[in-house]
HTML snippet that shows the backbone in 3Dmol.js (N, CA, C, O; Angstrom):
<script src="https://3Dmol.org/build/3Dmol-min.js"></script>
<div id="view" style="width:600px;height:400px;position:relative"></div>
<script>
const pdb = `
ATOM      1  N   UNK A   1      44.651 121.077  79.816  1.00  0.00           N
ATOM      2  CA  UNK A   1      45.929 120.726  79.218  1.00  0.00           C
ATOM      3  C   UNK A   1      47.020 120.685  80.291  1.00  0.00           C
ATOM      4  O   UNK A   1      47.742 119.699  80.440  1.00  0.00           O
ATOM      5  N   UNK A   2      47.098 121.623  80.919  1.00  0.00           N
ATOM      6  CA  UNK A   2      47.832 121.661  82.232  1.00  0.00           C
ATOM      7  C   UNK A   2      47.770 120.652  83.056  1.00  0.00           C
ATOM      8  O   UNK A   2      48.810 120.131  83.458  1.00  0.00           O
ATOM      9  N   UNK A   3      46.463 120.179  83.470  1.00  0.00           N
ATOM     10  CA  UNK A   3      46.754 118.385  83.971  1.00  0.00           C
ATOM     11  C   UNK A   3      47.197 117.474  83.116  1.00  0.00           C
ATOM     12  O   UNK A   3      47.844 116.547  83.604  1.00  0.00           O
ATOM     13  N   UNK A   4      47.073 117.485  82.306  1.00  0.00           N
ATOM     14  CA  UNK A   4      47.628 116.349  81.493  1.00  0.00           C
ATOM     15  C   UNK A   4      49.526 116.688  80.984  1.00  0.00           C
ATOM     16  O   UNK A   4      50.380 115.836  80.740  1.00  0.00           O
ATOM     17  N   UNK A   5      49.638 117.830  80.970  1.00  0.00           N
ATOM     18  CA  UNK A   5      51.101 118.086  80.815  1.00  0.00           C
ATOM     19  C   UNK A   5      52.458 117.585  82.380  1.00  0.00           C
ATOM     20  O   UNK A   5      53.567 117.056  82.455  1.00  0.00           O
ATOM     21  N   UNK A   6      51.387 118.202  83.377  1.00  0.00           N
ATOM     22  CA  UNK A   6      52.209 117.708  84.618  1.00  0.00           C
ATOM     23  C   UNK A   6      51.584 116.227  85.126  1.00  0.00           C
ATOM     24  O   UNK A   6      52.262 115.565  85.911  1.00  0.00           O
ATOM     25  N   UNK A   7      50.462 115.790  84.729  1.00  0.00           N
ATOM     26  CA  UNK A   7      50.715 114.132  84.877  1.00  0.00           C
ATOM     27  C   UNK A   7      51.449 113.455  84.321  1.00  0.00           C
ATOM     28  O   UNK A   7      51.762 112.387  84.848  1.00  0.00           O
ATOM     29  N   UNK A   8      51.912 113.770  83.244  1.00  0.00           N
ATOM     30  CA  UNK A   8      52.391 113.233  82.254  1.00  0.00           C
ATOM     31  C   UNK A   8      54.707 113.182  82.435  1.00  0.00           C
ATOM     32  O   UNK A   8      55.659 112.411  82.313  1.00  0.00           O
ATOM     33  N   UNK A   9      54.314 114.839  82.837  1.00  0.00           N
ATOM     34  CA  UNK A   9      55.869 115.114  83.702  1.00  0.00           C
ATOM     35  C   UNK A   9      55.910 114.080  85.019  1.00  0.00           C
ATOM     36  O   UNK A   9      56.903 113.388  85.247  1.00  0.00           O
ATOM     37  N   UNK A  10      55.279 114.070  85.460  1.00  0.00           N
ATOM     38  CA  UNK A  10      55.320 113.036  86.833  1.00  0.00           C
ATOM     39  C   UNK A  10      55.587 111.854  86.514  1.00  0.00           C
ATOM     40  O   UNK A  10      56.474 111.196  87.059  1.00  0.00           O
ATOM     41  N   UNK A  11      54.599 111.301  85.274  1.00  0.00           N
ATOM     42  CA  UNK A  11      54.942 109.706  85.436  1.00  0.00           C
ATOM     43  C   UNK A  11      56.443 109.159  84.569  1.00  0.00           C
ATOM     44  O   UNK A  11      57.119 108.142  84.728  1.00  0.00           O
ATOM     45  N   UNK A  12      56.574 110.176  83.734  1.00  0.00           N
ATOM     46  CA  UNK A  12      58.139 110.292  83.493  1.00  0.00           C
ATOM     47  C   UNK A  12      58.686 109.961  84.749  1.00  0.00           C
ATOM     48  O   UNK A  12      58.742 108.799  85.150  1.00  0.00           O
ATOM     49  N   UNK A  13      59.194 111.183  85.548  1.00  0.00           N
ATOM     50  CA  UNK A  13      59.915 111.641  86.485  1.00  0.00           C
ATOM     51  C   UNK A  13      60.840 112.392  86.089  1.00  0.00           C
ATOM     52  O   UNK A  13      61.172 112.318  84.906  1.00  0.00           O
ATOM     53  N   UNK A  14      61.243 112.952  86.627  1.00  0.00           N
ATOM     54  CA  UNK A  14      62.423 114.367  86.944  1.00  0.00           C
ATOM     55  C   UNK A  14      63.529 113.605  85.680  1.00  0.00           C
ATOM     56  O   UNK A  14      63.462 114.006  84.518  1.00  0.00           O
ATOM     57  N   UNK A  15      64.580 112.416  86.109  1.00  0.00           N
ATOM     58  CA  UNK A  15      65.222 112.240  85.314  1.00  0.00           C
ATOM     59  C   UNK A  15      65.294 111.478  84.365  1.00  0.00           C
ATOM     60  O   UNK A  15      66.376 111.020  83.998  1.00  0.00           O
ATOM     61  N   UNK A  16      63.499 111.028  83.447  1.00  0.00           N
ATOM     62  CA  UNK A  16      63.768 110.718  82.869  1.00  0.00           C
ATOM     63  C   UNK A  16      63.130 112.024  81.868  1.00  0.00           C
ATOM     64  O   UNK A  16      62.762 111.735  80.729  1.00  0.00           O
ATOM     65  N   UNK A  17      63.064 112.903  82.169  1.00  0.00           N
ATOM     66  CA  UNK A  17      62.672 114.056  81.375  1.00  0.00           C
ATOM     67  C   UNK A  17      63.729 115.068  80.340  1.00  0.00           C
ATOM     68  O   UNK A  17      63.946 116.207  80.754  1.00  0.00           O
ATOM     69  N   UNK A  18      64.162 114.777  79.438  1.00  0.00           N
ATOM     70  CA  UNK A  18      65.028 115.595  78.075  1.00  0.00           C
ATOM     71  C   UNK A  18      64.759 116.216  77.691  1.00  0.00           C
ATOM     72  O   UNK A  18      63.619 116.674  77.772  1.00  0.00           O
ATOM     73  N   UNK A  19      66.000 116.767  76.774  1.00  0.00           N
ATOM     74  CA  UNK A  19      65.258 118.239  75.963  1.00  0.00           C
ATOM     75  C   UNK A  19      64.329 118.120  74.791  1.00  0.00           C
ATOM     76  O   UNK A  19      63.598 118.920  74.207  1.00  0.00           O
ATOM     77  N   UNK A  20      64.696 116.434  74.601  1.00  0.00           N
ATOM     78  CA  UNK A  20      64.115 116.189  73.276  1.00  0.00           C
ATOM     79  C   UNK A  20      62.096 116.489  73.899  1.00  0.00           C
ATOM     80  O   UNK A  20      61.269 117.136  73.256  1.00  0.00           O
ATOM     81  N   UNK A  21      61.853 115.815  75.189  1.00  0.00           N
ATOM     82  CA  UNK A  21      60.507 115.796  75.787  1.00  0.00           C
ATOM     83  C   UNK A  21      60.188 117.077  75.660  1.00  0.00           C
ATOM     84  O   UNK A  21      59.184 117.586  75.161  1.00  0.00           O
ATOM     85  N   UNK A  22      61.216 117.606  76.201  1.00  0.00           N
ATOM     86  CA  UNK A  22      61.242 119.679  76.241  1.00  0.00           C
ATOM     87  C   UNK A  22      60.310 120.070  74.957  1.00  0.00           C
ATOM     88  O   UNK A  22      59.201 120.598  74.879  1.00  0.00           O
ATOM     89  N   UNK A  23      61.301 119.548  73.914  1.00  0.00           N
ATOM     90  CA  UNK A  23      61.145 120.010  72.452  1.00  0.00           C
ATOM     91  C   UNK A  23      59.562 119.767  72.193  1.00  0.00           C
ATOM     92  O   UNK A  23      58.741 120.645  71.928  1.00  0.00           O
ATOM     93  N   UNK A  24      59.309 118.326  72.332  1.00  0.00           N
ATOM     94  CA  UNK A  24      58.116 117.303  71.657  1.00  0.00           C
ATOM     95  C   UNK A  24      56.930 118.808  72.311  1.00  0.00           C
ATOM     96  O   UNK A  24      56.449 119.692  71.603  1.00  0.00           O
ATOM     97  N   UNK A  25      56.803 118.682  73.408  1.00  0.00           N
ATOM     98  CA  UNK A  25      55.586 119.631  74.010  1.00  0.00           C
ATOM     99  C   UNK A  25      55.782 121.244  73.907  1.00  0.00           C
ATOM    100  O   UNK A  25      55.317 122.156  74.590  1.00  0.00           O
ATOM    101  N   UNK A  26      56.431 121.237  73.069  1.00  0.00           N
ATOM    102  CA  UNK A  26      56.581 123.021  73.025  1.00  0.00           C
ATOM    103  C   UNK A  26      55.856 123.076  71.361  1.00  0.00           C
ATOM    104  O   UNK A  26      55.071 123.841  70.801  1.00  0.00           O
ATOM    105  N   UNK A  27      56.505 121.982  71.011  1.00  0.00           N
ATOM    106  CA  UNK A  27      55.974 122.476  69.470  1.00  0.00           C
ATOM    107  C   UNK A  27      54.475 122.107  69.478  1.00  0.00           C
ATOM    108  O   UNK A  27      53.773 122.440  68.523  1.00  0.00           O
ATOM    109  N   UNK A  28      53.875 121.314  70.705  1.00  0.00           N
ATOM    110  CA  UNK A  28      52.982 120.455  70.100  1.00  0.00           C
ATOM    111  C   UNK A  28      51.674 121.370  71.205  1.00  0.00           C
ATOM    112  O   UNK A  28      50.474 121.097  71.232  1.00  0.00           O
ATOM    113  N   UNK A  29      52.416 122.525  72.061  1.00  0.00           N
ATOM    114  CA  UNK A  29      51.285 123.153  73.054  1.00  0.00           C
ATOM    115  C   UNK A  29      51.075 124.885  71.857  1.00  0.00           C
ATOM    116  O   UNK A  29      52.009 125.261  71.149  1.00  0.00           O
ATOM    117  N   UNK A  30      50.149 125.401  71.896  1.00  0.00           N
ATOM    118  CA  UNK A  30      50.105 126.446  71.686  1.00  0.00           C
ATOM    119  C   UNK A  30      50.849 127.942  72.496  1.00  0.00           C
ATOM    120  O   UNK A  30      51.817 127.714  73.221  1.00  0.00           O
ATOM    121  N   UNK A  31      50.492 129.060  72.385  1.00  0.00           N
ATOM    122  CA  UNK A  31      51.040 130.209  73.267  1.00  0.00           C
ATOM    123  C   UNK A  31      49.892 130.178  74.439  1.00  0.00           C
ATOM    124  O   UNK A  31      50.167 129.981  75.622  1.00  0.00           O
ATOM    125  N   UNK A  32      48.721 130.376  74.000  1.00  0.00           N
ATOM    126  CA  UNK A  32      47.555 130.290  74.908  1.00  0.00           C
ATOM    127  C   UNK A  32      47.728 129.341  75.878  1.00  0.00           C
ATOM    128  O   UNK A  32      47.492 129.832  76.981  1.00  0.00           O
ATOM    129  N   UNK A  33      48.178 127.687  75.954  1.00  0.00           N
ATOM    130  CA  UNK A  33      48.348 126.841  76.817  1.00  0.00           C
ATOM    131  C   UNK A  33      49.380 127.152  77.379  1.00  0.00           C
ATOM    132  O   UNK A  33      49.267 126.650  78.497  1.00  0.00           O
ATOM    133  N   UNK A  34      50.580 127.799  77.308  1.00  0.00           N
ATOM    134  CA  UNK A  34      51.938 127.950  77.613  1.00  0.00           C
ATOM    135  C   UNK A  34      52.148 129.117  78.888  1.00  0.00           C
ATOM    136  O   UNK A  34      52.931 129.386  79.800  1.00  0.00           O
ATOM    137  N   UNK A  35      50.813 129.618  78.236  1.00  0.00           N
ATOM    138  CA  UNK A  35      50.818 130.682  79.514  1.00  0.00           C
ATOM    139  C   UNK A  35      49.985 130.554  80.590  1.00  0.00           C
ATOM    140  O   UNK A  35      50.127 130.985  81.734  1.00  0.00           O
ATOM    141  N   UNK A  36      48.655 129.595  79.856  1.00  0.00           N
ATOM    142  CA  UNK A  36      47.943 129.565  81.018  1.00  0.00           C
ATOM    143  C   UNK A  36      48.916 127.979  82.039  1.00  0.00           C
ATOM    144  O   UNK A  36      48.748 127.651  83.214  1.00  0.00           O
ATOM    145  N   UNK A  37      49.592 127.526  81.288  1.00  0.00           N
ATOM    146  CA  UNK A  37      50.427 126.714  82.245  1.00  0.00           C
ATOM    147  C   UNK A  37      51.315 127.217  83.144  1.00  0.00           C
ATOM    148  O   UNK A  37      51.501 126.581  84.181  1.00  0.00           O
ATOM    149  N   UNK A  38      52.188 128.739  82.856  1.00  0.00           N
ATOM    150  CA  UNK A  38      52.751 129.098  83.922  1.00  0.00           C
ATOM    151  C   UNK A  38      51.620 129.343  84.721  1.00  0.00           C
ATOM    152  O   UNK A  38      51.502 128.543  85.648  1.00  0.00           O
ATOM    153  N   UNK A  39      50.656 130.310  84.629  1.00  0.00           N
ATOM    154  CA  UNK A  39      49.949 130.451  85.468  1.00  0.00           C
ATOM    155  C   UNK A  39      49.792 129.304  86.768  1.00  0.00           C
ATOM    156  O   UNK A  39      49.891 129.549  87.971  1.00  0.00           O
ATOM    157  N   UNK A  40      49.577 128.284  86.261  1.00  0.00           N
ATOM    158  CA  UNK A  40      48.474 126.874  86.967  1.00  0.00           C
ATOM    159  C   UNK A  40      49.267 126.396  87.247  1.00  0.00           C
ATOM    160  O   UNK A  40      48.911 125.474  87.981  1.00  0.00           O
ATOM    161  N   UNK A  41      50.603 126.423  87.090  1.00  0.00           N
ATOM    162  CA  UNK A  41      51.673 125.371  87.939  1.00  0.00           C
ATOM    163  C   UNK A  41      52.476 126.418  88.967  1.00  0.00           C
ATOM    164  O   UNK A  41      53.244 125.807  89.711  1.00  0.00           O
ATOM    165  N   UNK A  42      52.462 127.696  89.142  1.00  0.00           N
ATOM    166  CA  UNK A  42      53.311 128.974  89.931  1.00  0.00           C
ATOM    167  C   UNK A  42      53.336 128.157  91.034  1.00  0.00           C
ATOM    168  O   UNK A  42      54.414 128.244  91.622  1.00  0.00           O
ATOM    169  N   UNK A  43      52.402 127.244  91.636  1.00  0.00           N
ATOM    170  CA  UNK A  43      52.626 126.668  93.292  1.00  0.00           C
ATOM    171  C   UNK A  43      53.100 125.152  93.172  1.00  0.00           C
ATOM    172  O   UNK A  43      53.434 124.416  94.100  1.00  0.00           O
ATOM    173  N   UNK A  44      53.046 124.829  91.684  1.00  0.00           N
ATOM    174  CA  UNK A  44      53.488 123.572  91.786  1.00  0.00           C
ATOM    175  C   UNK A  44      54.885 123.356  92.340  1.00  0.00           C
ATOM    176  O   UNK A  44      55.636 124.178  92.864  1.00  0.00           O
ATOM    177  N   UNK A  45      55.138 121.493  92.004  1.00  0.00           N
ATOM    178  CA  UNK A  45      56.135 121.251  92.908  1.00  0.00           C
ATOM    179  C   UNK A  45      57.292 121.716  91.911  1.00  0.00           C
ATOM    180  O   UNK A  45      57.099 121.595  90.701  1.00  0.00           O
ATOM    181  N   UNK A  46      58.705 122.340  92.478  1.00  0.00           N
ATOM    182  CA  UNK A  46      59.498 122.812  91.597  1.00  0.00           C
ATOM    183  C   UNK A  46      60.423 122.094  90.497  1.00  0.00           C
ATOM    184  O   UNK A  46      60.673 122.733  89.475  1.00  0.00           O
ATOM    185  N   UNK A  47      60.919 120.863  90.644  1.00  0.00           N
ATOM    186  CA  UNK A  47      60.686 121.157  89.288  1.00  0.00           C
ATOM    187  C   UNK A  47      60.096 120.505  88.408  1.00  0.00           C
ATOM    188  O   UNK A  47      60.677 119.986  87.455  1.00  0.00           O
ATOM    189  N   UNK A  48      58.437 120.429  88.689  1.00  0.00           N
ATOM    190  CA  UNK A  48      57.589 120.396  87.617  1.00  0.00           C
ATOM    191  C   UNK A  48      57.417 121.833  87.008  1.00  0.00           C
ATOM    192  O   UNK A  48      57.005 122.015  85.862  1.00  0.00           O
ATOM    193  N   UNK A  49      57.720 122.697  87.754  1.00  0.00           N
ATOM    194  CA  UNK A  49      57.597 124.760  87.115  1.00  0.00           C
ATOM    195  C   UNK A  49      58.552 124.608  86.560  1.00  0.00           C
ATOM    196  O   UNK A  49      58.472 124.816  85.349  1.00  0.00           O
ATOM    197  N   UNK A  50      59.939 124.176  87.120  1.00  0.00           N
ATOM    198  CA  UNK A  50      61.047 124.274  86.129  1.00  0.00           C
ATOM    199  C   UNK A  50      60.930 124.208  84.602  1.00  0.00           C
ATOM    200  O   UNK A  50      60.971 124.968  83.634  1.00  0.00           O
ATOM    201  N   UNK A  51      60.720 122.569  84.957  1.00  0.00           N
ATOM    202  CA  UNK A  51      60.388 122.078  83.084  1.00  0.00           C
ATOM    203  C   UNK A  51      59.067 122.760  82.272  1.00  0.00           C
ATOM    204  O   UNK A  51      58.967 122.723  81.045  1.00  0.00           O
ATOM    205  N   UNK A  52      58.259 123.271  83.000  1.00  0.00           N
ATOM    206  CA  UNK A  52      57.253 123.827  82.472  1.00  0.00           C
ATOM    207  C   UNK A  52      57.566 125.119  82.124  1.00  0.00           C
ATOM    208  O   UNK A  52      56.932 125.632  81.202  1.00  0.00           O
ATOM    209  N   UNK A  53      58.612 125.876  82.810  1.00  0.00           N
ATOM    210  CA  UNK A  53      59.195 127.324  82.137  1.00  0.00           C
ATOM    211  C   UNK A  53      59.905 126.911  81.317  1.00  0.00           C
ATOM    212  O   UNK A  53      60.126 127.898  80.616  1.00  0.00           O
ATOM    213  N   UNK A  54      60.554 125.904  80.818  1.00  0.00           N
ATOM    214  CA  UNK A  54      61.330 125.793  79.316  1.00  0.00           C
ATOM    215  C   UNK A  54      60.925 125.669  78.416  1.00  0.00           C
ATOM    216  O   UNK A  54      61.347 126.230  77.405  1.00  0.00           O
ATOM    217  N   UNK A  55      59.445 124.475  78.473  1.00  0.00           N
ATOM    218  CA  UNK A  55      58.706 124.240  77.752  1.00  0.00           C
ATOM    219  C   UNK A  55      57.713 125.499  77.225  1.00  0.00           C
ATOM    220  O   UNK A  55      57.185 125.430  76.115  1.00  0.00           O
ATOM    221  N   UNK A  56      57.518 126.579  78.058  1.00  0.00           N
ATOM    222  CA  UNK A  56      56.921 127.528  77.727  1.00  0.00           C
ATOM    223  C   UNK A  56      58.066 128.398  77.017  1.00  0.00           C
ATOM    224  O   UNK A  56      57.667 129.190  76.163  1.00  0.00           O
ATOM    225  N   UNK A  57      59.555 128.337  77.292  1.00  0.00           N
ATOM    226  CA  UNK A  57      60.520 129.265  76.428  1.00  0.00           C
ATOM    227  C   UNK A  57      60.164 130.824  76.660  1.00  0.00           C
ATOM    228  O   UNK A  57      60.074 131.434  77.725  1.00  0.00           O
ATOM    229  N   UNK A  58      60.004 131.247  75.432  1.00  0.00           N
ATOM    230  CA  UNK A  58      60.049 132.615  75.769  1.00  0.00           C
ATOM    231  C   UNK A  58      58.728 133.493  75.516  1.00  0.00           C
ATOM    232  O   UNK A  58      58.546 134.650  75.135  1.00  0.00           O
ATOM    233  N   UNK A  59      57.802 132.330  75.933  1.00  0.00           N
ATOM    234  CA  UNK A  59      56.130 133.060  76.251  1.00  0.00           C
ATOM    235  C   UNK A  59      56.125 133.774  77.454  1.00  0.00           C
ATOM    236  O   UNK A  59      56.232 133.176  78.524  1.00  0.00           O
ATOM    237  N   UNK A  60      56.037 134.726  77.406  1.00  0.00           N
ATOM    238  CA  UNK A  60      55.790 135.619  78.546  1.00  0.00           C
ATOM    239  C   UNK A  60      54.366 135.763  79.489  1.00  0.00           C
ATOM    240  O   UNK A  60      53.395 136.260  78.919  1.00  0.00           O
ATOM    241  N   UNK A  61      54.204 135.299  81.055  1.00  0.00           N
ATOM    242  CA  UNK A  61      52.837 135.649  81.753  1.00  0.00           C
ATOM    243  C   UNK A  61      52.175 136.901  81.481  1.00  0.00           C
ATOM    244  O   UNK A  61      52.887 137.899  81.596  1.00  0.00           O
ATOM    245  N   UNK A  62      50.653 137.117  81.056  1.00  0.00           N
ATOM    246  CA  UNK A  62      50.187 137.827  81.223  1.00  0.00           C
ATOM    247  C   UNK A  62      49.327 138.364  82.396  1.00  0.00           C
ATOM    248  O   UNK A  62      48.777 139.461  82.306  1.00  0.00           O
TER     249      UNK A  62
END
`;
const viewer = $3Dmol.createViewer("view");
viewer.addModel(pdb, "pdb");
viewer.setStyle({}, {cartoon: {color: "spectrum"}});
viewer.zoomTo();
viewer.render();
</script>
């Protein structure tokens, strides 16, 4: 899921990325994906982590 979330951020790009995009993939990822996405993006490029910590909100790393 994590590849397909930051391919998907990429072929957007940075500004064409909203909150509404924010919104669409938060409701539509589980907690389980949300975390293992911070995990798998921590070295990515920044701000693909950026948008991926919003999109995760207030799931916390385990």
């Amino acid at each position: 899921m994590t590849i397909l979330v930051i391919q998907a951020l990429k072929t957007l790009r940075k500004t064409n990325v909203t909150s509404k995009t924010v919104q669409m993939m938060q409701s539509r990822l589980d907690e389980g994906d949300k975390i293992a996405m911070l995990k798998e993006t921590a070295q990515s490029t920044d701000w693909v982590y950026d948008i991926i910590r919003q999109i995760a909100g207030e799931v916390q790393e385990k």
